[in-house]
mmCIF file as gemmi writes it, N, C-alpha and C atoms, coordinates in Angstrom:
data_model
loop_
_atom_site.group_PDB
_atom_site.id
_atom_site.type_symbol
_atom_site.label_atom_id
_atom_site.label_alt_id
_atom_site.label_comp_id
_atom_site.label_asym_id
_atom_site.label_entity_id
_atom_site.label_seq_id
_atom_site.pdbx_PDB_ins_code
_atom_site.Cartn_x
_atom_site.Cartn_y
_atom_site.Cartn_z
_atom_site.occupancy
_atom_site.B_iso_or_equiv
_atom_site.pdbx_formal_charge
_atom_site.auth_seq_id
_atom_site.auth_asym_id
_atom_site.pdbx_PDB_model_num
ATOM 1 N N . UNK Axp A 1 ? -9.584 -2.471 93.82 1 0 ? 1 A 1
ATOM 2 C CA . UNK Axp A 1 ? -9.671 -1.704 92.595 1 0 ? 1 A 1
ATOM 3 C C . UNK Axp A 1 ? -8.785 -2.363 91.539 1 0 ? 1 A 1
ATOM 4 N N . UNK Axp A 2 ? -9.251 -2.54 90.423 1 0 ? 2 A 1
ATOM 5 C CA . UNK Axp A 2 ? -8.546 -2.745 89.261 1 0 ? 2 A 1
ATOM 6 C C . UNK Axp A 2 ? -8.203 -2.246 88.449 1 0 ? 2 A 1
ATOM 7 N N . UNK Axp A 3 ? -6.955 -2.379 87.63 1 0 ? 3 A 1
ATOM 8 C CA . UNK Axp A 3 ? -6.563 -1.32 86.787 1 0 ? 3 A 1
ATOM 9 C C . UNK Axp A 3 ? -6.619 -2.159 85.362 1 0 ? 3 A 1
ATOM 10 N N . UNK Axp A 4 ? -6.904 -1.835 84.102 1 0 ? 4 A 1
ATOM 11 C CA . UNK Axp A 4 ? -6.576 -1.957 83.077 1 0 ? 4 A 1
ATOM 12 C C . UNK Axp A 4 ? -5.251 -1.419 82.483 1 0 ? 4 A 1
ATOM 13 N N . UNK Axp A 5 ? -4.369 -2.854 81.893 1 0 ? 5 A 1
ATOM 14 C CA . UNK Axp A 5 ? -3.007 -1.685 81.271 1 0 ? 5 A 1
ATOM 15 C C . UNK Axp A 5 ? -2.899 -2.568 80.253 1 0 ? 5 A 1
ATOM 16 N N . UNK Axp A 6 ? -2.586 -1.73 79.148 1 0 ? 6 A 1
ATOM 17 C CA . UNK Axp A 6 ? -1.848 -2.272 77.295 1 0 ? 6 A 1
ATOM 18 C C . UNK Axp A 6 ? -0.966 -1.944 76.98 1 0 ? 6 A 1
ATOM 19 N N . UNK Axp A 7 ? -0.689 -2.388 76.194 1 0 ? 7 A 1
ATOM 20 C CA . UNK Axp A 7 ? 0.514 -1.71 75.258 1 0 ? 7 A 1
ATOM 21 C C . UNK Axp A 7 ? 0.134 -1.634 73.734 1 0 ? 7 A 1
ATOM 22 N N . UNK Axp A 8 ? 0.361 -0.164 73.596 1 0 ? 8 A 1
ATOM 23 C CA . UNK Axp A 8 ? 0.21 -0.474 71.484 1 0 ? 8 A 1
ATOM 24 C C . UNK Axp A 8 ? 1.565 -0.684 71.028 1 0 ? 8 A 1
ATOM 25 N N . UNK Axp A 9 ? 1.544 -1.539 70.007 1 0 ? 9 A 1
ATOM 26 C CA . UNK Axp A 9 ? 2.675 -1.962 69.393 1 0 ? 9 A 1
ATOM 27 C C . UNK Axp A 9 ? 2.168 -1.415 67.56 1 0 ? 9 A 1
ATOM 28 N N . UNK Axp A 10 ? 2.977 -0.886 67.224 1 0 ? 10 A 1
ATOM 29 C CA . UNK Axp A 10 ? 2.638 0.107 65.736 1 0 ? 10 A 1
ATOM 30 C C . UNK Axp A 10 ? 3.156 -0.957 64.741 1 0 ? 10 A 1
ATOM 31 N N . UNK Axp A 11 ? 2.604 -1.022 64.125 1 0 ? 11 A 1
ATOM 32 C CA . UNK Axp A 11 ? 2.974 -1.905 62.882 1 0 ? 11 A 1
ATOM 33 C C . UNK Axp A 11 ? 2.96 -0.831 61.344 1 0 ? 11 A 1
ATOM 34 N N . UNK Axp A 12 ? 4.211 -1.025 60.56 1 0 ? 12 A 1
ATOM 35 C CA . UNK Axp A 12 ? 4.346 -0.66 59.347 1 0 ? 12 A 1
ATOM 36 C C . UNK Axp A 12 ? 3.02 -0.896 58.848 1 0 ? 12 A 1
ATOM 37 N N . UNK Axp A 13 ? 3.102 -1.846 58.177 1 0 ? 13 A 1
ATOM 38 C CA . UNK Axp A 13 ? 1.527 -2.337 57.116 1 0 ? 13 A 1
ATOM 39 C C . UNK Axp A 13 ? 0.902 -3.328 57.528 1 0 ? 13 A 1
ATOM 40 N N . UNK Axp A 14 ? -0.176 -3.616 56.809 1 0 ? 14 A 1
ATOM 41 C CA . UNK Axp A 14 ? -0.988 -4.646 56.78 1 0 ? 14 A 1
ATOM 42 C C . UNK Axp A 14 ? -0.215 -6.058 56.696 1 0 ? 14 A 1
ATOM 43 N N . UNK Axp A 15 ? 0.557 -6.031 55.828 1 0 ? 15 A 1
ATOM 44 C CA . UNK Axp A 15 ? 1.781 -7.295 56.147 1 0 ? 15 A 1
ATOM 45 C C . UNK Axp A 15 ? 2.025 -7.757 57.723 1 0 ? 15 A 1
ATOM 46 N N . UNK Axp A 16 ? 2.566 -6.98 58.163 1 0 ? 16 A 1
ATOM 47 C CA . UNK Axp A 16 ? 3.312 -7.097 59.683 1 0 ? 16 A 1
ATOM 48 C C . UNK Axp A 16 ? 1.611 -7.514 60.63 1 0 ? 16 A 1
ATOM 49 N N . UNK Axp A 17 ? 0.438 -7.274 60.171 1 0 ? 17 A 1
ATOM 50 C CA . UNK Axp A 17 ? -0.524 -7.418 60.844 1 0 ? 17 A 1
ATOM 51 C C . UNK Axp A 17 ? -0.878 -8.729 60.253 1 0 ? 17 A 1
ATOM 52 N N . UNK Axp A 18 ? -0.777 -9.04 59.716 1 0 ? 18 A 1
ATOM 53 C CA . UNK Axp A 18 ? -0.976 -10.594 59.037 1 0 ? 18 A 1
ATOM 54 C C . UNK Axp A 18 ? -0.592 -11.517 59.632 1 0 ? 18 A 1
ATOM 55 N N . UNK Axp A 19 ? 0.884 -10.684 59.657 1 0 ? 19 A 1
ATOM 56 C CA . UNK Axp A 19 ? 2.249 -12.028 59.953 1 0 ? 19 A 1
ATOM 57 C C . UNK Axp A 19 ? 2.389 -11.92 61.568 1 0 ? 19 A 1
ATOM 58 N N . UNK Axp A 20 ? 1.747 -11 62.795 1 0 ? 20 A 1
ATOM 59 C CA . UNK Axp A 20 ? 1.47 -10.856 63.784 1 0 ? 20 A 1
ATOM 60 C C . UNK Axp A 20 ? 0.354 -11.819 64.508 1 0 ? 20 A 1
ATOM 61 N N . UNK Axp A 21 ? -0.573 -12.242 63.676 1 0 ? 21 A 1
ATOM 62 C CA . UNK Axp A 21 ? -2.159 -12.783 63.767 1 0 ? 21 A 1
ATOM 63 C C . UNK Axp A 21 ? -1.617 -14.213 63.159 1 0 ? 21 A 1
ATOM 64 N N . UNK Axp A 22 ? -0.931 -14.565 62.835 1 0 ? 22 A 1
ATOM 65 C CA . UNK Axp A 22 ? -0.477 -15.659 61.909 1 0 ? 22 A 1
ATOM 66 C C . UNK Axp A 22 ? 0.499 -16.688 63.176 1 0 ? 22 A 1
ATOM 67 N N . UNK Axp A 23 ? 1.643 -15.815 63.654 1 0 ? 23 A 1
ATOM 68 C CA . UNK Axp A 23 ? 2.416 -16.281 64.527 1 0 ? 23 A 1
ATOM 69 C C . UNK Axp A 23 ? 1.889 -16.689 66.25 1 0 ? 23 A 1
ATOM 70 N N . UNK Axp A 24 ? 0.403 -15.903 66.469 1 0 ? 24 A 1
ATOM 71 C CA . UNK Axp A 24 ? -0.25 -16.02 67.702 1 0 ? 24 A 1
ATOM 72 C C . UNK Axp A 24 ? -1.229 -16.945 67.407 1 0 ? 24 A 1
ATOM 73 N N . UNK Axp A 25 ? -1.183 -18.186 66.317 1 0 ? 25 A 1
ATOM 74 C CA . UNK Axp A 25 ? -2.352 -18.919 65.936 1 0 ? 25 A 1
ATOM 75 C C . UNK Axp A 25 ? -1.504 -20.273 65.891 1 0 ? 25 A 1
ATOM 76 N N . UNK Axp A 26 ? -1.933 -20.957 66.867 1 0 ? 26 A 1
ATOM 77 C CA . UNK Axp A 26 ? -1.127 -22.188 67.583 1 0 ? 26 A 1
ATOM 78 C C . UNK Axp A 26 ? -1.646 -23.333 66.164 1 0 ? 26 A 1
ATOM 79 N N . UNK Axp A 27 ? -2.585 -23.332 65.274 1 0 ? 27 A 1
ATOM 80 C CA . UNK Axp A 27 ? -2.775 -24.192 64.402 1 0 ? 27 A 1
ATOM 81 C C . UNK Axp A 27 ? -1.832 -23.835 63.385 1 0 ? 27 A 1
ATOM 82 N N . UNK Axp A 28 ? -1.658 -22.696 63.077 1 0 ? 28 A 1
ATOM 83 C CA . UNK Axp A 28 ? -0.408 -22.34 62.323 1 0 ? 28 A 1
ATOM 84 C C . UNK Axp A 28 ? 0.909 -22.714 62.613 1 0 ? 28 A 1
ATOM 85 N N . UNK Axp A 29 ? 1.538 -22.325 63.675 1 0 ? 29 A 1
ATOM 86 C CA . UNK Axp A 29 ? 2.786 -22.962 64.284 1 0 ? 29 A 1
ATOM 87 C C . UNK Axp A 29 ? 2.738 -24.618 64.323 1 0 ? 29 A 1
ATOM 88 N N . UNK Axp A 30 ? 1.442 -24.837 64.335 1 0 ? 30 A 1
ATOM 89 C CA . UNK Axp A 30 ? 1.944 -26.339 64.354 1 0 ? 30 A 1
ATOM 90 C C . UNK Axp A 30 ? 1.921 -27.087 63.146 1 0 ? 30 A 1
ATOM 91 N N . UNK Axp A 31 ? 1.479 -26.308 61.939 1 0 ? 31 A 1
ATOM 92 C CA . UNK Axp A 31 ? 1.58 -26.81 60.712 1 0 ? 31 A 1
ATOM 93 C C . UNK Axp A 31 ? 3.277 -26.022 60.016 1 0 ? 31 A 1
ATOM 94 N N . UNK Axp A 32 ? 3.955 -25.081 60.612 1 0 ? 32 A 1
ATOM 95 C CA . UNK Axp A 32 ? 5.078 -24.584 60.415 1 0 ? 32 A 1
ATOM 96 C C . UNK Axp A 32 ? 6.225 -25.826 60.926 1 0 ? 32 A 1
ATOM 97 N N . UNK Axp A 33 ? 6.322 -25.982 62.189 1 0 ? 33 A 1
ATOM 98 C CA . UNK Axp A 33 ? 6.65 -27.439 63.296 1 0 ? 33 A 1
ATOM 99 C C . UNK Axp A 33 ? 6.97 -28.456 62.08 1 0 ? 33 A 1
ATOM 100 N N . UNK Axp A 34 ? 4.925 -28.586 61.599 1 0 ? 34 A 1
ATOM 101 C CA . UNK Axp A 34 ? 5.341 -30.675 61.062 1 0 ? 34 A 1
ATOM 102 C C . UNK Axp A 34 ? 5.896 -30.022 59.732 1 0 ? 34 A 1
ATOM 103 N N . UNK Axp A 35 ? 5.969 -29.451 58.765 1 0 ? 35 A 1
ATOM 104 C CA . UNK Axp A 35 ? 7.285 -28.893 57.845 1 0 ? 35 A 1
ATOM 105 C C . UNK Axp A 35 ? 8.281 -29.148 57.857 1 0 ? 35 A 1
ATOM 106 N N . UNK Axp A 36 ? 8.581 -28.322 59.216 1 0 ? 36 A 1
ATOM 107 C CA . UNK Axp A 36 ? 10.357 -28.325 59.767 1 0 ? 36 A 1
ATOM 108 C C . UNK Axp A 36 ? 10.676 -29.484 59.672 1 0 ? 36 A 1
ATOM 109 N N . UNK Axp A 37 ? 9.32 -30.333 60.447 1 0 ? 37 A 1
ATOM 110 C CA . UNK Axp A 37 ? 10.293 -31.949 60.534 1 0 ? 37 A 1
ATOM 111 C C . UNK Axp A 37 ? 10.222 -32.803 59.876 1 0 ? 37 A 1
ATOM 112 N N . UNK Axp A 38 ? 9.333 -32.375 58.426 1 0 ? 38 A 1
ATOM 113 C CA . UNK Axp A 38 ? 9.801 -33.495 57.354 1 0 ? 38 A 1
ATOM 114 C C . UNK Axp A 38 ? 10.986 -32.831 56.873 1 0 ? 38 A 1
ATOM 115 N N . UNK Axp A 39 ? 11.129 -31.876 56.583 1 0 ? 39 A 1
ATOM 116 C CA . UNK Axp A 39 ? 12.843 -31.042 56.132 1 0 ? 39 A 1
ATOM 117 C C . UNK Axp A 39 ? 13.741 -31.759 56.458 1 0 ? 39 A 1
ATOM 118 N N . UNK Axp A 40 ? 13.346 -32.013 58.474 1 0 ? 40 A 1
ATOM 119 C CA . UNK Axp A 40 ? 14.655 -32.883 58.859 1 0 ? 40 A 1
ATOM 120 C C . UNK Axp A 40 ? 14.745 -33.888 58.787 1 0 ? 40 A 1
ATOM 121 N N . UNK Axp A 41 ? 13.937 -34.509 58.693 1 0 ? 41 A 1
ATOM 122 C CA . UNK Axp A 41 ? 13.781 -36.081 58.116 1 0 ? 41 A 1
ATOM 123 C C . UNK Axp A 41 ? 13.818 -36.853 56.439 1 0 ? 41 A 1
ATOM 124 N N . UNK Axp A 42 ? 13.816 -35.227 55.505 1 0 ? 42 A 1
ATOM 125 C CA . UNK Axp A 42 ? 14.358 -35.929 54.516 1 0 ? 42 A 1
ATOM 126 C C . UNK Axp A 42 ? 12.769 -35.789 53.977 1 0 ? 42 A 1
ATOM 127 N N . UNK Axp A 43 ? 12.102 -35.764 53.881 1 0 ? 43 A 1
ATOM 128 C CA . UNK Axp A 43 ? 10.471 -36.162 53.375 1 0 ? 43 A 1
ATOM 129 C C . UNK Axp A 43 ? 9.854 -34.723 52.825 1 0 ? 43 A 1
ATOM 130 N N . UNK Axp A 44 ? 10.688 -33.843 52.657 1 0 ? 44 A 1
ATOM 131 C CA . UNK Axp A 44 ? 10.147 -32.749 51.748 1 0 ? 44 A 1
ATOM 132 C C . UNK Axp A 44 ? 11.012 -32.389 51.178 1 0 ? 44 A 1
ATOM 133 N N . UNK Axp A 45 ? 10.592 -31.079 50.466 1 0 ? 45 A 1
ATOM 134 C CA . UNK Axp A 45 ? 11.725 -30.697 49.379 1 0 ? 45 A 1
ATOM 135 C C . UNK Axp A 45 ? 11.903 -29.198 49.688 1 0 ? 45 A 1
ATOM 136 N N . UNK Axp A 46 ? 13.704 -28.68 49.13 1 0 ? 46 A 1
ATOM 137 C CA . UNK Axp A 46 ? 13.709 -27.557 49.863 1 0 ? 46 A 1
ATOM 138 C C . UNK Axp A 46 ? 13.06 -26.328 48.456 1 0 ? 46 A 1
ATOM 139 N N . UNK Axp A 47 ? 13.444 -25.33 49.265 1 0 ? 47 A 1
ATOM 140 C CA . UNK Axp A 47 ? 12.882 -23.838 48.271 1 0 ? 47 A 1
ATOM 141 C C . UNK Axp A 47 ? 13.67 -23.802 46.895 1 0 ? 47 A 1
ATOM 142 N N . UNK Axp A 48 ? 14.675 -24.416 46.915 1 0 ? 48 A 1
ATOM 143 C CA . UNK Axp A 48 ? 15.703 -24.233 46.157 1 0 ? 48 A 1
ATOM 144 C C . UNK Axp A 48 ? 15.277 -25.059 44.896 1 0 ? 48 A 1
ATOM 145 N N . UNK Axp A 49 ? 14.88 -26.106 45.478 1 0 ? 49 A 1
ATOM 146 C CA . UNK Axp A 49 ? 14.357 -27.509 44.883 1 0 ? 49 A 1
ATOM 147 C C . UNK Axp A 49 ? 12.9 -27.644 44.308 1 0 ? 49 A 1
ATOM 148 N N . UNK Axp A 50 ? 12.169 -26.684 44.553 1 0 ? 50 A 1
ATOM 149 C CA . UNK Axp A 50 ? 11.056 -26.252 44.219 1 0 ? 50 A 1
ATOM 150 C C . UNK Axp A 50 ? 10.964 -25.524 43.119 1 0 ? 50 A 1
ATOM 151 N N . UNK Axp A 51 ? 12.124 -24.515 43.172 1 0 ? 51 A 1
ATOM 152 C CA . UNK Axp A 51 ? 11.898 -23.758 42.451 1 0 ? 51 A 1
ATOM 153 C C . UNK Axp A 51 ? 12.585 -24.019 40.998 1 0 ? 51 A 1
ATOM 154 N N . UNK Axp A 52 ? 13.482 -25.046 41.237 1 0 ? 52 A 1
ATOM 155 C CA . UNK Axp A 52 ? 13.95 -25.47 39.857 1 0 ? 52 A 1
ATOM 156 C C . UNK Axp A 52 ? 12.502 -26.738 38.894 1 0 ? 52 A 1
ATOM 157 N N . UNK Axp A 53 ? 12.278 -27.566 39.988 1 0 ? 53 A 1
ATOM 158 C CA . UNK Axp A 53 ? 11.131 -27.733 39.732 1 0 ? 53 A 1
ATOM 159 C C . UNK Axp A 53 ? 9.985 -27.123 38.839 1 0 ? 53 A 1
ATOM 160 N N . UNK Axp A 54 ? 9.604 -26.249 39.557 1 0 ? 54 A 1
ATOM 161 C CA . UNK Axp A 54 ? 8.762 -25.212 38.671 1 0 ? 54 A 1
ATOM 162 C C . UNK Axp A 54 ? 9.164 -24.038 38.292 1 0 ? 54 A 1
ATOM 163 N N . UNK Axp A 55 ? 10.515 -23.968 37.832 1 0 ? 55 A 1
ATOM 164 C CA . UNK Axp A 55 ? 10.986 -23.109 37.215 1 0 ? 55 A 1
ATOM 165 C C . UNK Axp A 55 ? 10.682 -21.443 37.435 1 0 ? 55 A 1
ATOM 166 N N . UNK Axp A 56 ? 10.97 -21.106 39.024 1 0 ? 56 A 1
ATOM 167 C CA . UNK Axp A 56 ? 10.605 -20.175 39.106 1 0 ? 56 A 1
ATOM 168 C C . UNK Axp A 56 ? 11.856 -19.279 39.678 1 0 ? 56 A 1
């Protein structure tokens, strides 16, 4: 005999369901990854640096 078991996990808003579906999507994480490692390598630019950039 088999049993079926879940768990609900409640989410505030539609945000948190986004950013839930976003973090379980391995093409995403791996475009988050090659980011990180131009950051660490010097080959991108930070938020800070962006934003003076475009003046935001």
């Amino acid at each position: 005999m088999w049993y079926l078991v879940g768990i609900l996990i409640g989410l505030e808003d539609s945000e948190d369901w986004w950013e839930e579906l976003l973090l379980q999507n391995p093409q995403f994480l791996k475009r988050i990854e090659k980011a990180r490692s131009s950051l660490r390598e010097e080959k991108g630019i930070s938020l800070e640096e962006m934003r003076k950039k475009y003046e935001l």
